[in-house]
BAMARVEX-388393 format. One record per residue (C-alpha): residue in one letter; residue number from 1; x, y, z. Coordinates in steps of 0.05 Angstrom, whole numbers, plus 5000, padded with zeros to 4 digits. Example, Ala and Ser with C-alpha at 12.3 -4.5 7.8 and 13.67 -1.06 7.14 Angstrom:
['A',1,[5246,4910,5156]],
['S',2,[5273,4979,5143]],
END
This chain:
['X',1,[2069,3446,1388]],
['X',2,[2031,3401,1429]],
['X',3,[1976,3372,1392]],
['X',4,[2003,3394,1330]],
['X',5,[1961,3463,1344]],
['X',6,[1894,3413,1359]],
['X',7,[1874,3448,1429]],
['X',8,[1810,3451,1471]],
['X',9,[1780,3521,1475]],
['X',10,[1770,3566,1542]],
['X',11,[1698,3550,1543]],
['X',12,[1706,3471,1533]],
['X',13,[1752,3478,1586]],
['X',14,[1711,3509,1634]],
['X',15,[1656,3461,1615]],
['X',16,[1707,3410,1629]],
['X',17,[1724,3427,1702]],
['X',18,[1648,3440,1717]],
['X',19,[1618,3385,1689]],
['X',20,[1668,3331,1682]],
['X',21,[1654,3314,1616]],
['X',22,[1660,3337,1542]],
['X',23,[1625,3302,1480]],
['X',24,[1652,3314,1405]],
['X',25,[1608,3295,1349]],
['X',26,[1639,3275,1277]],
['X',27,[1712,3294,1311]],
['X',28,[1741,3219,1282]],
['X',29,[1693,3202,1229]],
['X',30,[1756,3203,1174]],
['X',31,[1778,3151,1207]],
['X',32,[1723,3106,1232]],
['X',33,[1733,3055,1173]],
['X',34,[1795,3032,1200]],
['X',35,[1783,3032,1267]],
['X',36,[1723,2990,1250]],
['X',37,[1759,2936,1214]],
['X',38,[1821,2943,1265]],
['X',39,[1773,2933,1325]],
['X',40,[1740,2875,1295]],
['X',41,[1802,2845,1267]],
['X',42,[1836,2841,1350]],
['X',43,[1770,2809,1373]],
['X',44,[1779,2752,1312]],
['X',45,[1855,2742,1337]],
['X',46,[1837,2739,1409]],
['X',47,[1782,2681,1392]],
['X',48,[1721,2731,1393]],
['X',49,[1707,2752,1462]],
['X',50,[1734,2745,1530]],
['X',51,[1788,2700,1548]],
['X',52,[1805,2682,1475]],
['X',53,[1737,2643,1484]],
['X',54,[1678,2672,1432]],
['X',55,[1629,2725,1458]],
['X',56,[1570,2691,1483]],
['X',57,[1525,2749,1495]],
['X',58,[1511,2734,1557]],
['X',59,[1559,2778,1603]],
['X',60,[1601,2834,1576]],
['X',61,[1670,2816,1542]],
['X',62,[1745,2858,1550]],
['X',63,[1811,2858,1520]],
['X',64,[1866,2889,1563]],
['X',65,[1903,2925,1536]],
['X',66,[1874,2939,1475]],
['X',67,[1895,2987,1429]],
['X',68,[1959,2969,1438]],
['X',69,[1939,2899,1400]],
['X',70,[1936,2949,1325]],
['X',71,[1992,2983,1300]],
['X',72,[1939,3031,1272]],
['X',73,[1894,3031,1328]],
['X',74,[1961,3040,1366]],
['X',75,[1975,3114,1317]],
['X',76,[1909,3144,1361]],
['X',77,[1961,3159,1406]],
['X',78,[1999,3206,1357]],
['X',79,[1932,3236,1325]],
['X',80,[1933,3307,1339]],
['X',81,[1854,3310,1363]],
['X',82,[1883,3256,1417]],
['X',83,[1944,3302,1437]],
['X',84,[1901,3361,1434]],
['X',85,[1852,3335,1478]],
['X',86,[1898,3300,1527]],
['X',87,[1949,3355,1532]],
['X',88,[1888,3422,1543]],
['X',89,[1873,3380,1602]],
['X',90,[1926,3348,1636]],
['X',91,[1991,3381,1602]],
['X',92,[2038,3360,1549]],
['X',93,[2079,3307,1586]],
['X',94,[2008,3273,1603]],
['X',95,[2012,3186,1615]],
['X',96,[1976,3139,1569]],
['X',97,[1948,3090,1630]],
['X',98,[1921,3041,1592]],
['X',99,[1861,3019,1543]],
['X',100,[1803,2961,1544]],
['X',101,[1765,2934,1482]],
['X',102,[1689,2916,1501]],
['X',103,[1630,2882,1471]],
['X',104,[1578,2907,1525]],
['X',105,[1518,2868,1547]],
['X',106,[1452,2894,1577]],
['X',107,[1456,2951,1627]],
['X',108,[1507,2984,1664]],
['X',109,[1497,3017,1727]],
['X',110,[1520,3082,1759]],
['X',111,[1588,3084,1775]],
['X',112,[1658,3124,1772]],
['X',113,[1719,3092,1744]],
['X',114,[1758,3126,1805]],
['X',115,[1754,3166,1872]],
['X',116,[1807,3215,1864]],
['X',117,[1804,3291,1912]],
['X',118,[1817,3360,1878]],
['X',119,[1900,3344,1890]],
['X',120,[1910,3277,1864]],
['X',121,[1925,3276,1788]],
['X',122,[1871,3282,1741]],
['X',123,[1853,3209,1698]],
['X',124,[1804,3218,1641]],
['X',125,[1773,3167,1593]],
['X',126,[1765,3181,1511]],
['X',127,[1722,3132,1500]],
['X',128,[1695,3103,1419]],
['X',129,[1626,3077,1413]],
['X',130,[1636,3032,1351]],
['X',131,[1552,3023,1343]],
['X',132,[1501,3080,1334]],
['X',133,[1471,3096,1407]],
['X',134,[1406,3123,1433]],
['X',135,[1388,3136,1509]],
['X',136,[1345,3067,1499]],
['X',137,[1391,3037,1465]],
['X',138,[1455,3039,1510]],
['X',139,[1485,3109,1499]],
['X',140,[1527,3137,1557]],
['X',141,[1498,3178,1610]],
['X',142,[1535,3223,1652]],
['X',143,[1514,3254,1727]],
['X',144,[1544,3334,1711]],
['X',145,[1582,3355,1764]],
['X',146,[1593,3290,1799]],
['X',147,[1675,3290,1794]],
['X',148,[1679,3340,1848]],
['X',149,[1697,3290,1896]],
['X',150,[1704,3327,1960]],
['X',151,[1641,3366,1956]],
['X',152,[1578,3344,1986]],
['X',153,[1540,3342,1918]],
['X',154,[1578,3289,1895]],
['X',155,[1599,3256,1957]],
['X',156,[1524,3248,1963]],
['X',157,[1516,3215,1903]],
['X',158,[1567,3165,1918]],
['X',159,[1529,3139,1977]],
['X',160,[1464,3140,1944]],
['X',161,[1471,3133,1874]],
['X',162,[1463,3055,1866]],
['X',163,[1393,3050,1920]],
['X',164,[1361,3104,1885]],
['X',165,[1294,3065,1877]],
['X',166,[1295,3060,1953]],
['X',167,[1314,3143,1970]],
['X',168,[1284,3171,1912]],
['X',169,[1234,3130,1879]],
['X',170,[1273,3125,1821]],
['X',171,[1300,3070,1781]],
['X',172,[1367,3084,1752]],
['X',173,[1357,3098,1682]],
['X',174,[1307,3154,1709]],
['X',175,[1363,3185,1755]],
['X',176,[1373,3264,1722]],
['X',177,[1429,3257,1677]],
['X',178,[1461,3286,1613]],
['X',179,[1453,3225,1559]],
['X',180,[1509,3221,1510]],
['X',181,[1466,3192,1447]],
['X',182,[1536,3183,1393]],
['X',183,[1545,3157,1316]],
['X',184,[1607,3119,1302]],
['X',185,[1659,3173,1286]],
['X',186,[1630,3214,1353]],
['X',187,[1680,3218,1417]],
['X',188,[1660,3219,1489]],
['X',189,[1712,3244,1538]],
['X',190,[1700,3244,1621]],
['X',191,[1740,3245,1686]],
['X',192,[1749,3177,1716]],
['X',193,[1706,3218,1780]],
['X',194,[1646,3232,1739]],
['X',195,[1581,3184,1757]],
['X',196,[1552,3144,1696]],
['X',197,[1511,3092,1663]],
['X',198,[1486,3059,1604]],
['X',199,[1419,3031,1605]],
['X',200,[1376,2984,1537]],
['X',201,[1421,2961,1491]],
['X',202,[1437,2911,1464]],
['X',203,[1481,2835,1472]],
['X',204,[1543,2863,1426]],
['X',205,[1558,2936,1440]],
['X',206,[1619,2960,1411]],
['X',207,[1666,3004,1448]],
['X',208,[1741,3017,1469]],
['X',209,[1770,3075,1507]],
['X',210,[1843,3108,1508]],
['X',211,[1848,3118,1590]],
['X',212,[1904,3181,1608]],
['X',213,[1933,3220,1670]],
['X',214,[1970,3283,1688]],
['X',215,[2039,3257,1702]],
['X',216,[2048,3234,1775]],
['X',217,[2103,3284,1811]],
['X',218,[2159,3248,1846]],
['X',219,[2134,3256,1912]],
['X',220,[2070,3216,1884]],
['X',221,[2099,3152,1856]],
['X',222,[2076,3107,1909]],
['X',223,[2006,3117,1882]],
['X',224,[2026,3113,1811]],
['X',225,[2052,3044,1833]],
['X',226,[1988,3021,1884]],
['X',227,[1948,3051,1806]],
['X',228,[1990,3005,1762]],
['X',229,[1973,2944,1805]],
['X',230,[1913,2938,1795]],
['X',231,[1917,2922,1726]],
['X',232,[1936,2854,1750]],
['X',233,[1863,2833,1759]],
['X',234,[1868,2825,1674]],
['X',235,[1925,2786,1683]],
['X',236,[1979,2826,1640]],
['X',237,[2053,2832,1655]],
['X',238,[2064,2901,1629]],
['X',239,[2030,2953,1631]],
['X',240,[2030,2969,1553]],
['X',241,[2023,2923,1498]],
['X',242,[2092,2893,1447]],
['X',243,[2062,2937,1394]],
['X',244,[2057,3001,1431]],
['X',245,[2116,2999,1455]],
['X',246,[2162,2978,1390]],
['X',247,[2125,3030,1339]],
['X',248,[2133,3078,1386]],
['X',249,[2160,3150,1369]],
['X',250,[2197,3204,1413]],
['X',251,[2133,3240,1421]],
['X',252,[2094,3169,1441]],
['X',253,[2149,3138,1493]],
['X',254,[2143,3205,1523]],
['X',255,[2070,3188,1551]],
['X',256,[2093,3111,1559]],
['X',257,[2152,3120,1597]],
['X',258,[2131,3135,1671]],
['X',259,[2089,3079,1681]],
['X',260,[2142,3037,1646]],
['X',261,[2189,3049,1695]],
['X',262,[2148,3037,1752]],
['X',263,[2108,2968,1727]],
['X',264,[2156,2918,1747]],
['X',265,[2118,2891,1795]],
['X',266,[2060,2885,1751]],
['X',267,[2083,2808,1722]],
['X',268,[2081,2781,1791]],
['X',269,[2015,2811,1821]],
['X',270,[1986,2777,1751]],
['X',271,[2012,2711,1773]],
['X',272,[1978,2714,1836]],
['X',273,[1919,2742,1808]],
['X',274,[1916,2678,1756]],
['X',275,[1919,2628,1818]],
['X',276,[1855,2661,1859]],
['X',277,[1815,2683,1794]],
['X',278,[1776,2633,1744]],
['X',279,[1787,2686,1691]],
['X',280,[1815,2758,1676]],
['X',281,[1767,2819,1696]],
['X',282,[1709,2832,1655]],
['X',283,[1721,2914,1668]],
END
């Protein structure tokens, strides 16, 4: 059974497509230890922030991929609150897209991690806040509703969003929003569409996310290849990590394999991307 019988309920799922987002308190806290140690134990093998150089708290530092850097932060792929979640929304045979390891710094502003309409495949991001977060403090904040790309409400918002001080006399972190405030053990979960923010916090925030997507149909996979290469701005080859790949189950390679077999072109974009860029992307 998909999720091992872990599966959202109607009303989360409604919430879901209305909203474009879903919070769950406590839902990993028997496992927070580990992922603790395992997070800070990549950033210690990868020299300690960005570009194997130590964080300096000055601008916000990202491994790429990186949960595929942990053979135990790897197994959150095969934990049945992950399948559960991942297959109630975009179907068993959903794609693991990727993942990115953060120390945060300062404020982020409004934004959506994609711009996708009502027929292109649904991405979502499960995201771990590794630090306990208030809304002053750097906890996430979501605009509801504002994954409906395609509808004026939200097509107005991405136009106006970011010179709200100017149209509405507001600065951002005053902008009506829904604010995530988490514990370690909590899990945020949002479509790539849906608007938000952090705002306080401070110069080490911990945080990685699990990104996923319905699987592309065949007619699609010219997208699914224009999605893949832009991964090449953090300079990686493949798409998924030694380690994800190699402890790997049946059940795992199933939501690896599509985007393995369309990232050959990856290595190459990465090249060029190493001969224009000073350094791989911060996010």
């Amino acid at each position: 059974m998909e999720g091992q019988g872990f599966q959202l309920t109607a009303q989360q799922m409604s919430f879901f497509r209305t909203f474009g987002y879903l919070s769950f308190p406590g839902l990993m806290t028997d496992r927070i230890e580990e992922i603790l140690r395992e997070f800070e134990a990549v950033w210690v093998a990868h020299g300690g922030g960005h570009n194997g150089k130590p964080h300096d708290g000055k601008a916000r530092s990202c491994i790429v991929p990186f949960i595929d850097q942990s053979e135990t932060l790897c197994s959150l792929l095969d934990d049945p609150r992950i399948l559960g979640i991942a297959s109630s929304i975009l179907g068993g045979d959903f794609n693991y897209t990727g993942s990115d390891g953060n120390f945060y710094v300062g404020e982020t502003r409004w934004h959506s991690d994609g711009a996708r309409k009502p027929e292109d495949p649904i991405h979502i991001k499960i995201a771990f806040y590794l630090d306990p977060l208030t809304r002053d403090s750097g906890a996430l904040r979501v605009i509801p509703g504002s994954h409906h790309f395609g509808d004026g409400y939200a097509d107005s918002l991405s136009d106006q969003v970011r010179d709200s001080q100017e149209l509405w006399g507001l600065q951002g972190r005053d902008i009506p929003a829904a604010v995530l405030e988490t514990q370690p053990g909590d899990l945020v979960m949002f479509n790539h569409n849906t608007k938000h923010a952090a705002f306080g916090g401070g110069i080490r925030r911990r945080m990685f996310t699990i990104n996923l997507s319905q699987r592309y149909p065949e007619d699609r996979l010219e997208d699914l290849h224009d999605h893949i290469s832009t991964a090449s701005r953090f300079w990686i080859n493949r798409k998924y990590g030694e380690k994800m790949v190699r402890t790997a189950g049946p059940e795992r390679m199933r939501h690896l394999e599509q985007n393995m077999a369309n990232d050959g072109h990856l290595a190459e974009l990465s090249r060029q991307a190493r001969e224009r860029m000073s350094e791989p992307s911060r996010g």
